[in-house]
C-alpha positions in Angstrom: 23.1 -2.8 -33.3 23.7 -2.4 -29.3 26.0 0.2 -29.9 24.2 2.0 -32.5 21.1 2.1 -30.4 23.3 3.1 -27.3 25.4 5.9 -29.8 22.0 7.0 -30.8 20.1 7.8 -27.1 23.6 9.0 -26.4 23.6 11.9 -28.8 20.0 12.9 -28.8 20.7 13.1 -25.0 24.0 15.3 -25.3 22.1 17.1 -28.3 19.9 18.0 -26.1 20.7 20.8 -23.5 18.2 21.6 -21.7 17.3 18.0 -21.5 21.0 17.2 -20.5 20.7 19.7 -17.1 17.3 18.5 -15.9 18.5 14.8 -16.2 21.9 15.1 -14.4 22.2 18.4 -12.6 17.9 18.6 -11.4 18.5 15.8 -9.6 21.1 17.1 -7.7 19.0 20.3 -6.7 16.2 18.2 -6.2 18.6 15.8 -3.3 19.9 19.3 -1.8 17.0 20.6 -1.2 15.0 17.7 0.0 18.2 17.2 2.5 17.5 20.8 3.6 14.0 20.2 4.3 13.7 16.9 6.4 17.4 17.6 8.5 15.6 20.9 9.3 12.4 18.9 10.2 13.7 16.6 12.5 14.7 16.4 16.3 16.4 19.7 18.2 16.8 21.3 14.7 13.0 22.1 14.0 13.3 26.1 15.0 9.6 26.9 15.2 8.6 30.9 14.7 7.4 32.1 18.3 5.7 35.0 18.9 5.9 36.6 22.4 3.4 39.1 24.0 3.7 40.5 28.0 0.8 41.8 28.9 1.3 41.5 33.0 4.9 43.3 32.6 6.2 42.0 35.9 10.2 41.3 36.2 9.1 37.4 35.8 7.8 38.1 33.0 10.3 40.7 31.4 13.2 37.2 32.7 10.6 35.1 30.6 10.8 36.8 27.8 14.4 37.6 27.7 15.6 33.9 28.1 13.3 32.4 25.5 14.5 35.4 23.0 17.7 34.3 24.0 17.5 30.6 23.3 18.7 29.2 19.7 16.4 26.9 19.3 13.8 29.0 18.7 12.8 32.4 16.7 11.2 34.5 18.4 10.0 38.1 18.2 7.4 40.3 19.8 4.0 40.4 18.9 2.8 44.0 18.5 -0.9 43.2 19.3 -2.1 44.6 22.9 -4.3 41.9 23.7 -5.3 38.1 23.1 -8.0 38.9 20.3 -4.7 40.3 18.5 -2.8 37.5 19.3 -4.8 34.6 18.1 -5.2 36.8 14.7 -1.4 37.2 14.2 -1.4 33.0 15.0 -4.4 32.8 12.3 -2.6 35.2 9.9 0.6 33.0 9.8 2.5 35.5 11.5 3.9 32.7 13.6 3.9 29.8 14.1 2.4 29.7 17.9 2.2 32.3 20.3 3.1 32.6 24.3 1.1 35.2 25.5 1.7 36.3 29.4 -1.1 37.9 30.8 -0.7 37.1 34.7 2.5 36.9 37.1 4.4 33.7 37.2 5.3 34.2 40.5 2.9 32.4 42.7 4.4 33.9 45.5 3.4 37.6 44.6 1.1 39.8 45.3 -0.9 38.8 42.2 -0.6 35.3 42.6 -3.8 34.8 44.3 -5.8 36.0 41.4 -7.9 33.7 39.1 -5.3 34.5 36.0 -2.0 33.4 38.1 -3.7 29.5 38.1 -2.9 30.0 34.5 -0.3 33.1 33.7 0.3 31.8 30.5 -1.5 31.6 27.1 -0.4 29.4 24.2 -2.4 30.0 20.9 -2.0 27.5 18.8 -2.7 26.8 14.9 -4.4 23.4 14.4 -2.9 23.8 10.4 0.5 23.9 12.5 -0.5 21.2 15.3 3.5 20.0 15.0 4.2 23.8 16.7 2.2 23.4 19.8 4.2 20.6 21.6 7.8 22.1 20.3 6.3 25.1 22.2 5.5 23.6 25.0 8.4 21.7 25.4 10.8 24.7 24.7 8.9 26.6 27.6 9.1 24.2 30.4 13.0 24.0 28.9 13.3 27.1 29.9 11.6 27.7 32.7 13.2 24.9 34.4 17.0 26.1 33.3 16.4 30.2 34.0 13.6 30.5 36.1 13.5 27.2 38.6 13.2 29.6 41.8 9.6 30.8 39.8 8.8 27.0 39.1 9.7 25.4 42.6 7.5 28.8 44.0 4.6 27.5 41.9 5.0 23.9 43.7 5.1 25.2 47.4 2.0 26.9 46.3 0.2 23.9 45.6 1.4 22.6 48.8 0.5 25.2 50.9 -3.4 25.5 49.6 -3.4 21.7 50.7 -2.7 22.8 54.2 0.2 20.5 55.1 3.0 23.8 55.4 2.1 27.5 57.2 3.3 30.8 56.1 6.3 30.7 57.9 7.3 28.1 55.5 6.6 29.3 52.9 8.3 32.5 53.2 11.9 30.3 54.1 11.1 28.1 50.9 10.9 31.3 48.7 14.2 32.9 50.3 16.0 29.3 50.1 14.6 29.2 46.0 15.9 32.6 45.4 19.4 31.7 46.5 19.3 28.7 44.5 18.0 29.9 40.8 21.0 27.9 38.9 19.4 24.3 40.2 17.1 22.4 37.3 14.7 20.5 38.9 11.8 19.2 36.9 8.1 20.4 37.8 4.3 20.0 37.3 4.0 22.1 34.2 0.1 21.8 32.9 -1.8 23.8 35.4 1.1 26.8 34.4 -0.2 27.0 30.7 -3.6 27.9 28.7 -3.8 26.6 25.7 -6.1 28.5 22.5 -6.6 27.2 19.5 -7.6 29.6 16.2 -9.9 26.9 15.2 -13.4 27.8 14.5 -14.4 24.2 15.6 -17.2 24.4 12.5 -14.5 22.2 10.0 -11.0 19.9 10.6 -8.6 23.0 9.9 -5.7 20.3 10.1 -7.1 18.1 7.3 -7.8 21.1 5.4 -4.1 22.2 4.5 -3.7 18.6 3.3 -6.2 19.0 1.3 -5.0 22.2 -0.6 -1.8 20.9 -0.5 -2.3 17.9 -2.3 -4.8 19.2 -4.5 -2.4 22.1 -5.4 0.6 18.9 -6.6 -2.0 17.1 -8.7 -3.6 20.0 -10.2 -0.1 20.8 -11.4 0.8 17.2 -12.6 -2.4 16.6 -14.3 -2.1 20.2 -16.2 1.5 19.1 -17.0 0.5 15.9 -18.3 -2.6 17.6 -20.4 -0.2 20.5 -21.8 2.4 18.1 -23.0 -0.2 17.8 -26.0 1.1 21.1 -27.5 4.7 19.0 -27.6 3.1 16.0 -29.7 1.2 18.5 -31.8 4.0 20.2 -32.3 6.6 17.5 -33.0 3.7 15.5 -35.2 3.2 18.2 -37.9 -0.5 18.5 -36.4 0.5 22.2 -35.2 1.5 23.3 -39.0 -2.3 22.4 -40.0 -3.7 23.8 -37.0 -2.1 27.0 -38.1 -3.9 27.2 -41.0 -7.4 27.1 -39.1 -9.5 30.3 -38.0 -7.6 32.0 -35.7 -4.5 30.4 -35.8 -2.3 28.1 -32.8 -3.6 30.9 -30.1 -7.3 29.7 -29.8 -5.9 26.0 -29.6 -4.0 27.5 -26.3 -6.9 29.0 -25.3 -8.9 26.0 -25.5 -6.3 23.7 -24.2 -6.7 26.6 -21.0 -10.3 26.6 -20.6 -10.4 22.4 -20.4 -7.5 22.4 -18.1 -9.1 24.8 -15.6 -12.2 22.8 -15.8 -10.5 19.7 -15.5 -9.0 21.2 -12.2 -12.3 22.2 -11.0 -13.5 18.9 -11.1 -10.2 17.5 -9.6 -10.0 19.9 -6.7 -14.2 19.5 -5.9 -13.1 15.6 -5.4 -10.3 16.3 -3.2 -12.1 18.3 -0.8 -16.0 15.9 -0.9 -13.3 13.6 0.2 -12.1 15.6 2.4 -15.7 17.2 3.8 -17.1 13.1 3.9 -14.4 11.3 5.4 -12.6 14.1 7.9 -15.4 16.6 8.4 -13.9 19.5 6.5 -17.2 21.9 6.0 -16.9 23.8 2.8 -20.5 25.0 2.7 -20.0 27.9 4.7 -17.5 30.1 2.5 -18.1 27.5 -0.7 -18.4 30.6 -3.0 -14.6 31.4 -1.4 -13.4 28.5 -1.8 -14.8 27.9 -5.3 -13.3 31.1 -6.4 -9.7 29.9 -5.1 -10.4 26.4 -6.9 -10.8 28.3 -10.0 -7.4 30.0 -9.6 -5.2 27.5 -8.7 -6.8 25.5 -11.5 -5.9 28.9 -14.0 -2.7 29.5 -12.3 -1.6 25.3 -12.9 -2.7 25.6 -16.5 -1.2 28.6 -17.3 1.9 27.6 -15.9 2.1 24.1 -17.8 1.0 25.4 -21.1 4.5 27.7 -20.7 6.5 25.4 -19.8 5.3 23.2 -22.8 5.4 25.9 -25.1 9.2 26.4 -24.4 10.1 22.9 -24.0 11.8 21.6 -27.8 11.3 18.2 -27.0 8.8 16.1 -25.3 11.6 14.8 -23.5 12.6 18.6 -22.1 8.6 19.0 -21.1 8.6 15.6 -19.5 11.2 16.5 -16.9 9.4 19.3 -16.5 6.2 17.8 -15.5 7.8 15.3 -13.0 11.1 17.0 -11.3 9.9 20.5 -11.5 6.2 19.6 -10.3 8.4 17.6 -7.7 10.9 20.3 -6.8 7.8 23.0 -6.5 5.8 20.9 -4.5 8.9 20.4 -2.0 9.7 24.0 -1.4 6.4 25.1 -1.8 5.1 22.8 1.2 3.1 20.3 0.0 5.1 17.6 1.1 5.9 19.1 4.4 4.5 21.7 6.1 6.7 25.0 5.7 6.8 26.1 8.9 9.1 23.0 9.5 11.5 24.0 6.9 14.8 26.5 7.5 13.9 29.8 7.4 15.6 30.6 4.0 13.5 27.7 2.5 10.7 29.0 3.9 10.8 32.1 2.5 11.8 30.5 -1.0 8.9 28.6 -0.7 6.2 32.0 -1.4 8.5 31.6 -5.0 6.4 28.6 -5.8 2.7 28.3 -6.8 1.7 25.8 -4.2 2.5 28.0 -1.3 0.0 30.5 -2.5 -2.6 27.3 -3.5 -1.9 26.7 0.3 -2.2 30.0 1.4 -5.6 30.5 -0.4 -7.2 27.4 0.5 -6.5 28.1 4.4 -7.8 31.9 4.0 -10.6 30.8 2.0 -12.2 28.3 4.6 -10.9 29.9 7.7 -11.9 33.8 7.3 -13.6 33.9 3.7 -13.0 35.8 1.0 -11.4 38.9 2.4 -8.5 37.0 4.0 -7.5 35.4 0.7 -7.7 38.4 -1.8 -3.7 38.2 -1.3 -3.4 35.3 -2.1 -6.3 35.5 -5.2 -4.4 38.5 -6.8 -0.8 36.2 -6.8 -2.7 33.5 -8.4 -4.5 35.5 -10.6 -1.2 37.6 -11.8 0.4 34.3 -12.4 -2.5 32.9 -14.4 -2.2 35.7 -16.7 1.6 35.7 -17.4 1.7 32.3 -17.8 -1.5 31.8 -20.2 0.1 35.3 -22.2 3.8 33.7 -22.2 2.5 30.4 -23.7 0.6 32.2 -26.6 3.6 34.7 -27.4 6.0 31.4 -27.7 3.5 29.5 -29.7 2.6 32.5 -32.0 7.4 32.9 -31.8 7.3 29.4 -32.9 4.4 29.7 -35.3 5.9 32.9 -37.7 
């Protein structure tokens, strides 16, 4: 009896193809990719997206900019706003990741370092969604200052010391000259009076808290369509589906019934995640609420849509079981719902707007930040997605049915 029972689970296993891949060769995927996203997210490897913009032009500056475009630990290109309002908008779009915007000389000992803006030349405009971005930022810059512009650095010191009066002119000027003769030493420096920092926050709701809370309602909207869809399988498999046939309008209304519950079963699942959220971590939802009902709505579609196809073309419960867990799983990993993507290598990154949780994510962020407008991109994905999986599901069931 042991071995019958083992011979038995053995062939419906190798019987099973589709079954067969996810449970030997998902796994894998599932290990190579997760590998690919915490190695990139760790330690000197994490290469944030940093977006540049000169608007004092000065030649410390232009050496500013040219050494941290040349650094490999970072990815960096040039913003093509012409002022801060257009730089914090790129930051809030998700065009980067953080930006470095240069609005005054560095040089303190320039003509335009006695203006109000040379006490801070620099502006850093961060994204509290991307709060991981801000020190990697400010870590990389005073990297680089220190390694290709020291003489600017050790300027900015003798600056502080002569406004306490303890050196003259005269010193300073020999300080300079010795400085600019030594611009290969690396000396370490007082960095925070150099840099501004911005934040695209409103300060009206916890923006940080926020992405979590899309993010996780975007997994468990998924599994608990999965797990809701999987009824088609036992209906299926039972016989139930052959007397369902038979009904007033055939297995298609039963789809579109199972639709219309899961959505409003997301609904209801995505308002709890986010009264926690609003309670507990101050998330305000009551200014754009009719945005971010409409998103709620969509992801909820979008999640039972895709789960009712991937039901519909699973033979076997055991087929739509792996479904629901590694590719839920493997979506939720790329997608950024696990980490944030911004963390991930680029190529992941980019892989990640295949998935549905990076446009949940996507939504959910417009949606509270901006309002509606901002997330119409990300409504019209949903909504596209919605569709095709809701109209694949019926035209396997109908396949199945004739």
């Amino acid at each position: 009896m042991i071995s019958a029972a083992f011979r038995v689970m053995l062939l419906g296993l190798v019987r099973d193809r589709a079954a067969l891949v996810m449970a030997f060769v998902l796994p894998t995927v599932i290990f190579v990719i997760f590998a690919a996203i915490f190695s990139g997210a760790l330690g000197d490897r994490i290469r944030i997206h940093l977006g540049l913009l000169d608007l004092a032009r000065t030649p410390t500056t232009q050496r500013l900019m040219q050494a941290l475009e040349a650094d490999p630990s970072l990815r960096v290109g040039r913003l093509s706003a012409t002022d801060l309002d257009g730089a914090l908008a790129a930051v809030r779009r998700g065009e980067v990741d953080v930006a470095l915007v240069l609005r005054g000389d560095l040089d303190a000992g320039s003509p335009g370092g006695a203006s109000t803006r040379a006490d801070q030349p620099v502006v850093l405009i961060e994204n509290p969604a991307k709060a991981l971005a801000t020190p990697i930022a400010l870590g990389q810059l005073q990297r680089v200052l220190n390694e290709a512009l020291p003489d600017v650095v050790l300027a900015r010191i003798v600056a502080d010391v002569e406004r306490s009066g303890k050196i003259g002119p005269d010193e300073r000027a020999f300080l300079n000259q010795a400085f600019a003769e030594q611009r290969a030493r690396k000396e370490p420096f007082s960095f925070a009076t150099l840099v501004e920092r911005r934040s695209t926050a409103s300060g009206a709701t916890n923006d940080r808290v926020s992405y979590y809370a899309g993010a996780i309602t975007a997994v468990f909207l998924l599994f608990a369509a999965m797990q809701g869809a999987l009824s088609l399988v036992d209906e299926r498999q039972s016989g139930l589906a052959d007397r369902l046939m038979a009904g007033p309008g055939g297995l298609a209304v039963v789809v579109l019934g199972k639709f219309l519950f899961l959505v409003g079963q997301g609904l209801v699942q995505a308002g709890l995640i986010f009264s926690a959220a609003a309670l507990l971590h101050g998330v305000d939802i009551l200014p754009h609420l009719g945005a971010w009902l409409v998103t709620s709505l969509l992801v909820s579609a979008m999640a039972a849509g895709l789960a009712l196809a991937a039901c519909a073309a699973s033979a076997t419960r055991q087929q739509a079981h792996l479904a629901a867990t590694f590719g839920v799983l493997l979506l939720s990993a790329v997608g950024g719902s696990m980490v944030p993507r911004f963390l991930m290598p680029p190529w992941l990154q980019q892989a990640g707007w295949l998935t549905p949780n990076a446009w949940a994510i996507e939504g959910y962020q417009n949606a509270l930040s901006e309002g509606w407008t901002a997330a119409l991109p990300a409504w019209g994905v949903m909504g596209i997605v919605a569709a095709v999986g809701l109209g694949l599901a019926l035209r396997l069931v109908s396949r199945r049915a004739g």
